[in-house]
N, CA and C atoms as a LAMMPS dump frame, in Angstrom:
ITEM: TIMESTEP
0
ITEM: NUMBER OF ATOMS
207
ITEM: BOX BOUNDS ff ff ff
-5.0000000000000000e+02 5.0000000000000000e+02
-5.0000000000000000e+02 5.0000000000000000e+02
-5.0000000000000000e+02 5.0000000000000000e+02
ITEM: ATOMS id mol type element x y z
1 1 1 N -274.503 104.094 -463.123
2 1 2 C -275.494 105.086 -462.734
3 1 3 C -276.286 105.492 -463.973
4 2 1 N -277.517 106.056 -463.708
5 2 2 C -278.407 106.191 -464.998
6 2 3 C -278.131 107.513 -465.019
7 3 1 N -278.937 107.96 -465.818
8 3 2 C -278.424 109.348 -466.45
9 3 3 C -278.794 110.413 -466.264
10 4 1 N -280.254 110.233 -465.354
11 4 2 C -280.832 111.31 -464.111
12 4 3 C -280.143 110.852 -462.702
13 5 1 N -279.428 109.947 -462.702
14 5 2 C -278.988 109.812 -461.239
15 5 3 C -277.556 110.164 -461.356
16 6 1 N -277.122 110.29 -462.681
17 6 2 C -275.693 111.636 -462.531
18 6 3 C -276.178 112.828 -462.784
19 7 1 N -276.954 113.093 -463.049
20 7 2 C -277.522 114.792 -462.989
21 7 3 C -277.849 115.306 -461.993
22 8 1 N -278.258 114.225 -461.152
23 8 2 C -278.751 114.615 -459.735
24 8 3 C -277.189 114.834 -458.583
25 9 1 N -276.585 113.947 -459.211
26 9 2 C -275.049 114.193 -458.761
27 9 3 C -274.757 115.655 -458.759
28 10 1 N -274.254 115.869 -460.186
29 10 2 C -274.23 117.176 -460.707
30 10 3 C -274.962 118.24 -460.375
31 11 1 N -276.441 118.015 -460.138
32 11 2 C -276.6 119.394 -459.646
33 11 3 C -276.688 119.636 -457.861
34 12 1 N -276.15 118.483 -457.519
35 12 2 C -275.695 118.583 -456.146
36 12 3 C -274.708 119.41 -455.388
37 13 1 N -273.682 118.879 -456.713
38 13 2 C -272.519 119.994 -456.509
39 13 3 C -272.758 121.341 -456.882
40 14 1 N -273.821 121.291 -457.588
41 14 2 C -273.809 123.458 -458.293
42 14 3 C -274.162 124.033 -456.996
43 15 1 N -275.138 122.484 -456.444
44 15 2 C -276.063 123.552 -454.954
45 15 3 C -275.12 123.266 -454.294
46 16 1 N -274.302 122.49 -453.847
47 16 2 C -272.526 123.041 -453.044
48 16 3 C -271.723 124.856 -452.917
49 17 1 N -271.663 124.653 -454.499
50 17 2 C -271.246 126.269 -454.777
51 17 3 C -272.029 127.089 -454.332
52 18 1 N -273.627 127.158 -454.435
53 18 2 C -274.05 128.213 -454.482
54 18 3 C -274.618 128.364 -452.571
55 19 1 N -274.765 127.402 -452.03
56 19 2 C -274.218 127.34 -450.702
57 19 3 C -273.049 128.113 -450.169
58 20 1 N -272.137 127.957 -450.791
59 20 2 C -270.856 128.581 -450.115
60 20 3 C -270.914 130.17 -450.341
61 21 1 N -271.571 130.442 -451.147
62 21 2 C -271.846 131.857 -451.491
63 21 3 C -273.291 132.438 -450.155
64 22 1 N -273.702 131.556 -449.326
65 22 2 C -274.896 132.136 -448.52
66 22 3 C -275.174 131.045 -446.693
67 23 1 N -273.86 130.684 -446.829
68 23 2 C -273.539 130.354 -445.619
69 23 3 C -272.073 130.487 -444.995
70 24 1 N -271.975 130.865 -443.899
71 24 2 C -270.607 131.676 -443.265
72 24 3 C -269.685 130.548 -443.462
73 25 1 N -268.202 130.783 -442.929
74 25 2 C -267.443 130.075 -442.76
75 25 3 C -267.49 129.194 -441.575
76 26 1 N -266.814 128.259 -441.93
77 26 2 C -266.895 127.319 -440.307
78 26 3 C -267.717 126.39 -440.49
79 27 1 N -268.524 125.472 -439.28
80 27 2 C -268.774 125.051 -438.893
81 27 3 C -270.412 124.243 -439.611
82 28 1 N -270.958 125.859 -440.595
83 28 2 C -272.414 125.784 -440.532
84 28 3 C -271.953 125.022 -442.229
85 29 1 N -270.545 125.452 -442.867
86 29 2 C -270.19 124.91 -444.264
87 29 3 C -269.942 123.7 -444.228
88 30 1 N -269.067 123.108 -442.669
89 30 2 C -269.113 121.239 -442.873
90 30 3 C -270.159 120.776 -442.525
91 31 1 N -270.957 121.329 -441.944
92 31 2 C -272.794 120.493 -441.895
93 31 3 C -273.196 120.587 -442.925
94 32 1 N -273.367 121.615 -443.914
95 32 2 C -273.786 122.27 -445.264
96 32 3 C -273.455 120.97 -446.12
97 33 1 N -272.289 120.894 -446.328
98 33 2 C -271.295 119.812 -447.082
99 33 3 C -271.643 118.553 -446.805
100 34 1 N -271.811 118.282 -445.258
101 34 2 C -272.014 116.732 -444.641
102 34 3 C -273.561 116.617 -445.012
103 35 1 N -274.139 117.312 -445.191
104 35 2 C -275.973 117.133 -445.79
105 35 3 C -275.623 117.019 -447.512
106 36 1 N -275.103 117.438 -447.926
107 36 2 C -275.106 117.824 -449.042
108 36 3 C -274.365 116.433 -450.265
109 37 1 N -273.319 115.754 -449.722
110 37 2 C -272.976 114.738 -449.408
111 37 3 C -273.892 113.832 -449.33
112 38 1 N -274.238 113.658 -448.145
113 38 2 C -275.192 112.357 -447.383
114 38 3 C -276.26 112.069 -448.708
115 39 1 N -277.2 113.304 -449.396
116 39 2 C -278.225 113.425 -450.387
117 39 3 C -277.048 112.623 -451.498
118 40 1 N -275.771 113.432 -451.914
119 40 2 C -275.043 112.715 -453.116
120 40 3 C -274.785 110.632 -452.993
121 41 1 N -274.55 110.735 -451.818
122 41 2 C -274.582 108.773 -451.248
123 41 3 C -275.748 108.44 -451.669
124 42 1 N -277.016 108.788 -451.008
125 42 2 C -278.033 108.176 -451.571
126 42 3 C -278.511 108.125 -452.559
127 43 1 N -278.643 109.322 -453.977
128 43 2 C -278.807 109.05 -455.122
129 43 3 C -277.71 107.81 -456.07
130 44 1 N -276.19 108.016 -455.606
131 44 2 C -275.47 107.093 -456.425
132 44 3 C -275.431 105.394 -455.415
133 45 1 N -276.16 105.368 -454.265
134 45 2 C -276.418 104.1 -453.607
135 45 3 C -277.717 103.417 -454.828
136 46 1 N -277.885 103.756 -455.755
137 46 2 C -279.109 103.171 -456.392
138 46 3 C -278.824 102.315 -457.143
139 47 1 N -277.43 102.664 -458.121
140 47 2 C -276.925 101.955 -458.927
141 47 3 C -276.275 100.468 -458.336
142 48 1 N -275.471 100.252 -456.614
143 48 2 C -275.428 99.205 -456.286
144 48 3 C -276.591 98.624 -455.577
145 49 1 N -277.698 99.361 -455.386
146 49 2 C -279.051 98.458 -455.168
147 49 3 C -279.545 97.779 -456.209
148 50 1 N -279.484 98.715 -457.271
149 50 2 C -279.661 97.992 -458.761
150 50 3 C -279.068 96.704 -459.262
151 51 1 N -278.039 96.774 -458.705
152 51 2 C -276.796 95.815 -459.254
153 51 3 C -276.683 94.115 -457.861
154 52 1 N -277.217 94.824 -457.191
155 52 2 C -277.18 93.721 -456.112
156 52 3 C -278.735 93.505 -454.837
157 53 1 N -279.516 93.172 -456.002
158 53 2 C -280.978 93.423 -455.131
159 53 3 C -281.511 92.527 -453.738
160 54 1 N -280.788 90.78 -453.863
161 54 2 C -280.854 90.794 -452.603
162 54 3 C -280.161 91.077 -451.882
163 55 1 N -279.105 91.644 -451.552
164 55 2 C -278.128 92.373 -450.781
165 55 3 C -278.932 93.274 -450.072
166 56 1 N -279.625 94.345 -450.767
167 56 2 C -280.025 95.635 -450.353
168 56 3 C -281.342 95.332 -450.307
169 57 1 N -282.264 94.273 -451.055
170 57 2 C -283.717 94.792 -451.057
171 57 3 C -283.809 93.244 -450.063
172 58 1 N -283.787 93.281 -448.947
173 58 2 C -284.385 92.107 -447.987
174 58 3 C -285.619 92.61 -447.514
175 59 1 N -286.737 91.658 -447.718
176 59 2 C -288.062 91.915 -447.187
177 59 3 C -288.196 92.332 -445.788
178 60 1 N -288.949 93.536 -445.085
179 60 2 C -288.945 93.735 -443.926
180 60 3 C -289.08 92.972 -443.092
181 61 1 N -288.305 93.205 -441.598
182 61 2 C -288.696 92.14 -440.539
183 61 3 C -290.491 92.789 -440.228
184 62 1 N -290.934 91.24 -439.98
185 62 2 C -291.989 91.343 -439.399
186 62 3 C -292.544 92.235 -438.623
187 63 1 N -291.722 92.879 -437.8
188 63 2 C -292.09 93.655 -436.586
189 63 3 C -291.783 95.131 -437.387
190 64 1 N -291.431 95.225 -438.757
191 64 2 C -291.439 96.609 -439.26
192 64 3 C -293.008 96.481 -440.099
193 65 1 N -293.421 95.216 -440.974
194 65 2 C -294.105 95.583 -441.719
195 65 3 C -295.551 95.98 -441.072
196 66 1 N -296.324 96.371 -442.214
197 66 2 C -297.157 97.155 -441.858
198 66 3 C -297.462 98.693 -442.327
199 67 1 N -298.542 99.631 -442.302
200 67 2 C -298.513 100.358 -443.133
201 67 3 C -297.549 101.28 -443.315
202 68 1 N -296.634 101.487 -444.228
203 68 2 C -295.448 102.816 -443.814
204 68 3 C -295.748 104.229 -444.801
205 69 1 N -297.132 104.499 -444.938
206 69 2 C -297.432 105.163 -445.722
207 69 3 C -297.62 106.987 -444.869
């Protein structure tokens, strides 16, 4: 991982903590967590895109490309 994409780790988790300080118990903290999470996968998914580009970077199917702007 590069060295803004562990910081981005890191300050994932501070916004974890400071979450738990402004959302109730229960239910609304494992969605909180399961978002919070999901963002931490995709920043450290970069380093095995990095590491394995045709694996992860396959050119769109036909029927996707087109403008995705």
């Amino acid at each position: 991982m590069t060295d803004a994409e562990i910081r981005a780790v890191q300050l994932l988790g501070e916004a974890w903590n400071a979450v738990l300080d402004c959302v109730p118990d229960g239910q609304s903290q494992r969605e909180a967590c399961a978002a919070i999470h999901q963002v931490q996968h995709l920043v450290m998914a970069q380093s095995a895109i990095r590491a394995n580009p045709d694996l992860f970077r396959s050119p769109l199917p036909s029927t996707l490309k087109g403008d995705l702007s």
